[in-house]
N, C-alpha and C positions, 0 to 999 in steps of 0.2 A: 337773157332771162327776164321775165317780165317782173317787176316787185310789185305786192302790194300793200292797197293803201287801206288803210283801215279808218272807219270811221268814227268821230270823236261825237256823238248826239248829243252830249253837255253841249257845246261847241256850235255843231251843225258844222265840221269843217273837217279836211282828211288830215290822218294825221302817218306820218311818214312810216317805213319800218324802224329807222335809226332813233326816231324820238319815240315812238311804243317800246321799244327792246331799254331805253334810259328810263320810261317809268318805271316796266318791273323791276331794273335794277335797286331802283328809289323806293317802292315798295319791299322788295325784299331785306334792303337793309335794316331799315326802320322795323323791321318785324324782326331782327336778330335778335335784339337787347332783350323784348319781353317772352323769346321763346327760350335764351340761354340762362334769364336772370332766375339766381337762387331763391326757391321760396323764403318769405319771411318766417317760417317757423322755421327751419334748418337753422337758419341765421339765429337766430334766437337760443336753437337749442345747443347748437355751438356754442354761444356764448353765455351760459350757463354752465355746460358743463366746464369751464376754463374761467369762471368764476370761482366755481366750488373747488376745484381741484389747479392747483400752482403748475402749469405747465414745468418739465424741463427743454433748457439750452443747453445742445451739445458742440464741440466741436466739428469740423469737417470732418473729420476721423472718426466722429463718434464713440473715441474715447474719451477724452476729455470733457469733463461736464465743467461747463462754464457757468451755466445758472441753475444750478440744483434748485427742485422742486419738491412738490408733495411725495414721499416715499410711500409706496404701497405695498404689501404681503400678497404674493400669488395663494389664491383659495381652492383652484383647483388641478388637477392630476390632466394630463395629456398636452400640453400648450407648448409646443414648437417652438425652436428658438435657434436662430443664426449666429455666428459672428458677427459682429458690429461693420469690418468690413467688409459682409457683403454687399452687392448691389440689390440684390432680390430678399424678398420676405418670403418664409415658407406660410401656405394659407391654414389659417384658422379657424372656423366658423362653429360660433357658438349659437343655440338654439333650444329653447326647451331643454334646459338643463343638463344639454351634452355638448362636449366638442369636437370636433370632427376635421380631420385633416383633408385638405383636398387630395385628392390621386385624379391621375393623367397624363396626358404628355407634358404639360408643361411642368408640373412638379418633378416626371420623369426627365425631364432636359433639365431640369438646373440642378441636378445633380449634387445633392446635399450632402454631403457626405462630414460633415462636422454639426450636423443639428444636432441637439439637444433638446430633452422635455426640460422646461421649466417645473422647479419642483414645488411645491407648497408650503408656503412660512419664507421663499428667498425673497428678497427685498427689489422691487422695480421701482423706476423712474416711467411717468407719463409726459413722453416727447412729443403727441401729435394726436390730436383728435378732431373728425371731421365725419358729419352727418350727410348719409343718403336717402332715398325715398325710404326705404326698409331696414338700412342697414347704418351700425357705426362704430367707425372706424378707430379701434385702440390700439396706437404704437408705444413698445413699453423698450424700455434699456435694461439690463441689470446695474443693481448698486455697487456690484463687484467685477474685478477682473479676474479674468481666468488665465491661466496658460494652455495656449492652442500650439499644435504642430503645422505650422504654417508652410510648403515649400523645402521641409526637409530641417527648418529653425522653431525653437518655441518662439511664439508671439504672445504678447497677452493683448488680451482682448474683451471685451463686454459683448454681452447677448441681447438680438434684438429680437422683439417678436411686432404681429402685427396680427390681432383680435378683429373678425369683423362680427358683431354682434348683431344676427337676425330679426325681425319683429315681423309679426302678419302685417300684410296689405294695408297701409292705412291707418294702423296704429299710433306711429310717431308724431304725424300732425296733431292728435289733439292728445298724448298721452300726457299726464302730470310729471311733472320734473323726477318727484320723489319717487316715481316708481321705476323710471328710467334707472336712476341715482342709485335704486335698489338693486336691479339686475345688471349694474358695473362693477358692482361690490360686492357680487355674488362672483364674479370673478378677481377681482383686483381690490382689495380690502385698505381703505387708509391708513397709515399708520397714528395713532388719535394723536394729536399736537403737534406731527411732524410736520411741518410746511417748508426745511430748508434742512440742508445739510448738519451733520455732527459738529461742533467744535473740531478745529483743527487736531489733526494727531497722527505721531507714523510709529511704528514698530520695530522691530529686530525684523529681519530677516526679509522685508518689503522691498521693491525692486526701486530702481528710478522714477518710473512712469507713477510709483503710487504714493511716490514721495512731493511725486510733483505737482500731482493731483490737490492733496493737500494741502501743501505750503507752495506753490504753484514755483517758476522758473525760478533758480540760485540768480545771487549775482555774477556770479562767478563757478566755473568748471575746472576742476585741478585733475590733471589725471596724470597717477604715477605707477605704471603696469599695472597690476594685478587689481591696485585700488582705485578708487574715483569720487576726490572730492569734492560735494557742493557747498558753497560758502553763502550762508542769507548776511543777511546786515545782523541778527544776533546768535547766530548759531552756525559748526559748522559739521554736518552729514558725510559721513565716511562709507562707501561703498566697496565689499571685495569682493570678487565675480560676480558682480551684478546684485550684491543683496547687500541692505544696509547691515552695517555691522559693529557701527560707532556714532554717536550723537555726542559735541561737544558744548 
């Protein structure tokens, strides 16, 4: 097979197949970075809204919140909401003052079957926020645990949801902060001075998991049948089938 050679007229010289197929390559790279890289207003408006509002850290489990943030009041009626352990998010899409669940196959294959609406006045955590051309993107947590029927066992659990809030073509790049700020809180309302978790405190009748929560790992685990105690450096928490039941 004959190859050919193509010519270089910067040059006036031929130039191989093997060295033309190395420039595109060299070409194409260098064109990655400015065709992938995130506009500077995304960047921006990311970082505004994680200004104004205290991200939360959760655990891997996304039960355990390790760095409690701004709490917020759900404001409105429809807004989907998983288990913490699932893998998937049920979709929500806000828009012109309505929310709207996706349907499809895919909603139809992940098979949801322990969703939950989010109710209005329950308390969220904002675990993740992140701007696209049109759209952004709110992950919220519950500030409570529930008990789920997990496998045939109660688990307790927190609800996640995951808000993508719509805008016309073109709007976000030059929209003012304040009004974005405005229709986030037309969903998901600040709580006014809350930026970080309650004062420590547990209950009667709270499980392990919400004990632990709060006054985070005992030093020490005592278990004597029926009961289970944890011992801190000043106190020591008495549990009987699973529900506190004594504080010493």
């Amino acid at each position: 097979m004959r190859l050919t050679r193509y010519k270089n007229y910067s040059f006036g010289r031929a130039v191989s197949p093997l060295t033309f197929l190395i420039l595109l390559c060299c070409l194409f790279v260098t064109t990655i970075p400015s065709v992938l890289a995130i506009p500077d207003w995304q960047d921006e408006l990311t970082k505004q809204i994680k200004t104004v509002y205290t991200l939360t850290e959760t655990g891997m489990d996304r039960l355990r919140i390790t760095k409690p943030g701004t709490v917020f009041t759900v404001q409105l009626e429809g807004i989907a909401a998983d288990p913490s352990s699932d893998a998937t998010f049920s979709q929500n899409r806000f828009r012109d003052g309505e929310i709207k669940q996706s349907k499809g196959f895919v909603p139809f294959m992940q098979d949801k079957k322990r969703t939950r609406n989010l109710r209005p006045g329950e308390r969220v955590y904002l675990f993740k926020a992140d701007v696209r051309d049109n759209e952004i993107n709110l992950y919220v947590i519950t500030c409570d645990l529930f008990d789920v029927n997990i496998g045939g066992s109660t688990q307790q659990v927190r609800y996640k949801s995951l808000v993508t809030i719509q805008f016309p073509k073109g709007y976000l790049a030059t929209a003012e902060f304040g009004k974005v700020k405005g229709v986030i809180e037309t969903l998901f309302a600040p709580e006014t001075g809350v930026t970080s978790a309650a004062p420590k405190s547990i209950e009667l009748g709270q499980t392990p998991a919400q004990v632990e929560e709060a006054m985070g790992k005992p030093e020490k685990i005592i278990k004597l049948g029926e009961k289970t105690i944890y011992v801190y450096k000043d106190m020591k928490v008495t549990f009987v089938n699973g529900r506190l039941a004594d504080v010493q």
